[in-house]
C-alpha positions as CSV (number, residue, x, y, z in Angstrom):
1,X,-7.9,-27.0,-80.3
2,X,-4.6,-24.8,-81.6
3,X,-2.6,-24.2,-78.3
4,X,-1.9,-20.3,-77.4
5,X,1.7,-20.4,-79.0
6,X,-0.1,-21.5,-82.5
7,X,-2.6,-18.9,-82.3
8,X,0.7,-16.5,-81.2
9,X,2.2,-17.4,-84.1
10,X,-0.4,-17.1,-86.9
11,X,-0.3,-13.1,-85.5
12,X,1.8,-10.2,-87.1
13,X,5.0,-9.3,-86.1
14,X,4.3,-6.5,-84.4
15,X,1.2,-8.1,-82.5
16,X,3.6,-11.0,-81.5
17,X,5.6,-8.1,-80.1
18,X,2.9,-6.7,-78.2
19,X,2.2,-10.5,-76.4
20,X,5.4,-10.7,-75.4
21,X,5.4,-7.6,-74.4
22,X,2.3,-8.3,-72.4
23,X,3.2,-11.5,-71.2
24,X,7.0,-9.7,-69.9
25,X,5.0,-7.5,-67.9
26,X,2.7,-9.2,-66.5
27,X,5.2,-11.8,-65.3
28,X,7.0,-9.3,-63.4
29,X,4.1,-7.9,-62.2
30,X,3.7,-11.6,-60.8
31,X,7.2,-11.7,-59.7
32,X,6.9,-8.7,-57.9
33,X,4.0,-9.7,-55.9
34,X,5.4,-13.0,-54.8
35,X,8.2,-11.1,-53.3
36,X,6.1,-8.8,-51.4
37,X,4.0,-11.5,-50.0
38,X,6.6,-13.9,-48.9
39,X,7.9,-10.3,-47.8
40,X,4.9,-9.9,-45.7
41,X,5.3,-13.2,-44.1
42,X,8.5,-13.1,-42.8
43,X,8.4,-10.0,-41.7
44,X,4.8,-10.5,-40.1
45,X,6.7,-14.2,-38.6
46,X,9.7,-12.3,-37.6
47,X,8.4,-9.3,-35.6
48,X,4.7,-10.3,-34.4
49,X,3.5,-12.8,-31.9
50,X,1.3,-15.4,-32.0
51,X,-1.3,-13.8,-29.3
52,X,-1.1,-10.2,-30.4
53,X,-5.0,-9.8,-31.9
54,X,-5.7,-7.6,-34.6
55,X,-3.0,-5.0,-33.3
56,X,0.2,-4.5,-33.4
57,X,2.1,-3.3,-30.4
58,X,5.4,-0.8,-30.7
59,X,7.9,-3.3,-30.5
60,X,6.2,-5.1,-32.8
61,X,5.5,-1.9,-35.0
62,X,9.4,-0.6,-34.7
63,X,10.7,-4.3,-35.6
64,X,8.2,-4.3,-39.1
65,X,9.4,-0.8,-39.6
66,X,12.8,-2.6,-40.1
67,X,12.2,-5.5,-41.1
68,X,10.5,-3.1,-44.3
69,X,13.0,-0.8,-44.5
70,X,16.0,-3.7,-45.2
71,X,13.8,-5.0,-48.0
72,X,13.3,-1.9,-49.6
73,X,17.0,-0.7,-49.5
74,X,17.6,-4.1,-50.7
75,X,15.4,-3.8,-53.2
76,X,16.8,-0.6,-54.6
77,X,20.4,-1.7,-54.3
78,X,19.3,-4.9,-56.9
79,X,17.3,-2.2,-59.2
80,X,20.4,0.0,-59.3
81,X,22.7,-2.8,-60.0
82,X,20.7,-3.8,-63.0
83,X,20.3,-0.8,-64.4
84,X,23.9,-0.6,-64.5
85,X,24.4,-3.8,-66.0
86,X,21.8,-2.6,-69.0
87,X,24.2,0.3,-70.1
């Protein structure tokens, strides 16, 4: 059985581009999703008890609110910064 970076390579150029192309995205697609669920967790750790049921009280709303809102301006901060970097 060839392994996946044999068959990779027996492709043309511009179909080996396309993989790794494929494969880039896909991988940040992965990243990306990671991040938002170990996201979700802390925040959900952070600002939610134990015994609060399927709901989520105000305190508990206004403290996920925040919790959300720092990892979004985070996030933008680290987007901008390597954007800047690529020019």
């Amino acid at each position: 059985m060839e392994s996946v970076q044999q068959q990779v390579s027996q492709l043309s150029a511009e179909a080996q581009k396309e993989v790794l192309a494929f494969i880039q995205k896909e991988s940040a697609q992965a990243k990306i999703q990671s991040s938002v669920t170990s996201f979700t967790d802390r925040c959900f750790t952070k600002c939610c008890s134990e015994g609060s049921g399927s709901t989520v009280n105000a305190v508990e709303e206004q403290c996920l609110r925040g919790c959300l809102n720092a990892f979004l301006d985070t996030n933008i901060k680290v987007v901008h910064i390597l954007q800047s970097m690529q020019k």
